[in-house]
N, C-alpha and C positions, 0 to 999 in steps of 0.2 A: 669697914669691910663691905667687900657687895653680893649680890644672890642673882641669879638667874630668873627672872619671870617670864615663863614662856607660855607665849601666846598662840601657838599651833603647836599639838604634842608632833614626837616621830613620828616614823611611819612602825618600827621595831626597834629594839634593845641596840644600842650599838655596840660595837666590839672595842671596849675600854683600852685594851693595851696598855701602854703603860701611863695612863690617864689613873688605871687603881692605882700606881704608887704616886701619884699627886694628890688625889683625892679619893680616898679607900670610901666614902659613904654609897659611891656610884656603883657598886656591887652589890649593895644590900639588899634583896628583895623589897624591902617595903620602900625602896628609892623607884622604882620604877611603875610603879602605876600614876606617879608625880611626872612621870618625862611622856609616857606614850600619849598617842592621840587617842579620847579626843579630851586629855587631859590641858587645864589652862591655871597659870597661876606660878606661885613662887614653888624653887626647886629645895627649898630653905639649907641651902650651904651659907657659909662664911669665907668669902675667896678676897685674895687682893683684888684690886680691880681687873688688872695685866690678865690672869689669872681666869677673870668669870669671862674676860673676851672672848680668851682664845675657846673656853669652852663653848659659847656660842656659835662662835664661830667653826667648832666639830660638830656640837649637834649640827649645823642646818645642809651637813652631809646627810644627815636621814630625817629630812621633811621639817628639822626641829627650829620654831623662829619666836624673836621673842627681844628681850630687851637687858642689861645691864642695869643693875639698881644697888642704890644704897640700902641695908638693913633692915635700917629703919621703916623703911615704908612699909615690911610684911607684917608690921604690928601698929597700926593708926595709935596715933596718942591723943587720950579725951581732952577737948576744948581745956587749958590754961585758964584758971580761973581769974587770974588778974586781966586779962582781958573781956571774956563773960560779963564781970562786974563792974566795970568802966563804965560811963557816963559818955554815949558818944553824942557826935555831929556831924553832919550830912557833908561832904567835899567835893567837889562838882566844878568842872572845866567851863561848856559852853554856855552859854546864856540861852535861858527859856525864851522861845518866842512869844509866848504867852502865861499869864499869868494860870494856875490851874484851877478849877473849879473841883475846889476842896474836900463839899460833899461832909462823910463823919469825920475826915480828919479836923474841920475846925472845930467840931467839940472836943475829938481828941488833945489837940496843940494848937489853943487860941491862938496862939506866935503866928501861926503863919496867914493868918488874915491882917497882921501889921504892915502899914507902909512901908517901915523898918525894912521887916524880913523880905518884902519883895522887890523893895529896889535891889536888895543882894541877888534873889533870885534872877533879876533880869540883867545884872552886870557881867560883861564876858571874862573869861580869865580864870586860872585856878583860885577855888576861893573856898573859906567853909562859909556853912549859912548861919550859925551861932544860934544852934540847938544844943539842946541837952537832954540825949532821951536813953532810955535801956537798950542794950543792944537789939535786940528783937522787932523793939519800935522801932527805931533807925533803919533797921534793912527794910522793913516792910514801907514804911515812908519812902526809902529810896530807890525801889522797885516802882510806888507811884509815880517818881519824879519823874524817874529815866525814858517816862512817855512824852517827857515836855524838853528834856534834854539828853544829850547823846550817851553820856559817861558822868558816875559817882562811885564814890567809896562814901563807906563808913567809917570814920577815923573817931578812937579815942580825944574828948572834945578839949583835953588838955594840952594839944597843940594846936589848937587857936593859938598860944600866946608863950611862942616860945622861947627858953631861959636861958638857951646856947645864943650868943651871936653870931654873927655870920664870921667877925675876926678871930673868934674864939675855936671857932669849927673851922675855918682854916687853918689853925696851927694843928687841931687835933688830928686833920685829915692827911695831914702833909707829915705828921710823925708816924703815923699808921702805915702808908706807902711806903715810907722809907723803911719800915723795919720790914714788908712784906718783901720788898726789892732785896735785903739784906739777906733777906733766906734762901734767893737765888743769885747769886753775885755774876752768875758769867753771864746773863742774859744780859740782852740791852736796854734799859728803858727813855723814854723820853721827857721831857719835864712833866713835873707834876702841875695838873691843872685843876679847876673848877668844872663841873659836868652840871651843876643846876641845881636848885630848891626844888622840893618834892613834899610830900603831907608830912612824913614825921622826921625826913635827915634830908641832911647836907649830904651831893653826892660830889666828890674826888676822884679822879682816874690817872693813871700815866700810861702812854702810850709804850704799844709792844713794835717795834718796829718791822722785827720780823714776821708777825704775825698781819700785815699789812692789807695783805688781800682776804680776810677774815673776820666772823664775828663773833664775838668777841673780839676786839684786837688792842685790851689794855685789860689792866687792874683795875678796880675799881674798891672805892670803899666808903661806909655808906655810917656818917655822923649824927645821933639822936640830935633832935633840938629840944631835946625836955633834961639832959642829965649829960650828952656828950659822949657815950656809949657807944663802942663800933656794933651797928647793928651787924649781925652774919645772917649765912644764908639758911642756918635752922632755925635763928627768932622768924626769922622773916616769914622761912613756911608754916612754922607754930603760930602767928599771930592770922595771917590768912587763914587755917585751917581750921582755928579755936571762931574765929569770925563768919566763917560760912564764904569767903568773897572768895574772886579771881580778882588778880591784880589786872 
C-alpha cells in the first residue's frame, strides 16, 4: 500500500467530487489541516499505488506537490538487532595513498599499526581490511579512513569468508529469475546473466528488452553469500537503516 507525502500544502481545500467515493477520509475535517499549506508530511491514507498517483497528480491542480511512497516509511522501524550486534569490518574500493597517522586509534585497534593490515590498506580493488570491531567503532573508524580513501561501508565481518560459491549462487540466482519471469509470462526477457560480486551477494539480472532505452532496463536479483538467501529490497533498506550508512 502507499500514502501521499506531500511536500508543499494547497493553496485551499479542493473540491473532491467524486474523489469522496474513492476515498471517503478526504472529507473529514481533521484530513485537511494535513493537505493545506504550510502543511508538509504524510497524508496517512492506504491507496494502491495507481490510486495515490492519480491523487497527486489532482492535488498539484491547487499548489499541492509531493511524492508517492510506500507505508512503511510513515513509521521508521528501530535498528534490527541482529545487525547492531554483529562484529563488523571496514570494505573499502580505492587504495590509500598513504598510510594514516593513526593518532588514539592505535591504542584503540593495535591491528592497524600491522604490516599485515596496511599492505591491505594500500592494495587497490574491493577488499575488507580484516577487522573485527562493534558497529559504532567500525563507522567511526570508517569516517577516519574515508580521508585517505574515496568510498567504505561497514559490512558484517562474516562475509570476509563466504559459504555460497560463486557455482552455487549461480544456480540459486538463475532459479529466482526464472520464477520472477514466470510471474509475468507475456513480457520479453533476455538471457539470464552474471552482473558482479558485491560485499554480501551475488548479483544476477536478465535483460528487459523493451525497456531498452531505460534505467533500470532488467531484473535483477541479489544472492547472500553467507546462507544463499534472495536478499529483497526491504532487508536491504532494514540493514542500511539499522546500520546508519548510504549505500
Amino acid at each position: 500500500m502507499f500514502d501521499v507525502f506531500i511536500g508543499v500544502g494547497c493553496r485551499e481545500v479542493p473540491d473532491w467530487g467524486n474523489w469522496l467515493e474513492v476515498i471517503p477520509e478526504l472529507g473529514q475535517p481533521d484530513f485537511h489541516p494535513r493537505l493545506l499549506h504550510p502543511a508538509q508530511g504524510f497524508l496517512g491514507l492506504n491507496l494502491d499505488q495507481s490510486i495515490a498517483t492519480e491523487l497527486l497528480e489532482f492535488l498539484g491542480k491547487f499548489g499541492g506537490k509531493g511524492f508517492v511512497m510506500p507505508i512503511r516509511y510513515r513509521d521508521p522501524q528501530p535498528p534490527e538487532e541482529k545487525y547492531v550486534t554483529a562484529s563488523y569490518d571496514i570494505y573499502v574500493s580505492d587504495e590509500c595513498e598513504e598510510i594514516p597517522d593513526w593518532g588514539n586509534w592505535a591504542e584503540k585497534i593495535p591491528m592497524l599499526c600491522h604490516p599485515e593490515f596496511q599492505a591491505r590498506l594500500k592494495k587497490s580493488g574491493l577488499r575488507f581490511l580484516g577487522l573485527n570491531l562493534p558497529l559504532s567503532q567500525a563507522l567511526e573508524l570508517l569516517q577516519f579512513i574515508k580521508k585517505y580513501t574515496k568510498w567504505g561501508l561497514a559490512i558484517p565481518a562474516q562475509y570476509r569468508e563466504p559459504k555460497i560459491s560463486r557455482a552455487e549462487a549461480d544456480r540459486i540466482g538463475t532459479v529466482e529469475l526464472q520464477r520472477i519471469q514466470q510471474t509475468k509470462p507475456d513480457r520479453v526477457y533476455g538471457p539470464i546473466g552474471f552482473d558482479g560480486e558485491s560485499h554480501m551477494w551475488w548479483t544476477y539480472y536478465s535483460l528487459l528488452p523493451e525497456l531498452k532505452n531505460l534505467y533500470p532496463n532488467a531484473i535483477f536479483t541479489y544472492v547472500d553469500k553467507i546462507d544463499g538467501h534472495i536478499w529483497t529490497s526491504e532487508e536491504m533498506e532494514s540493514f542500511w537503516n539499522s546500520t546508519g550508512q548510504c549505500r
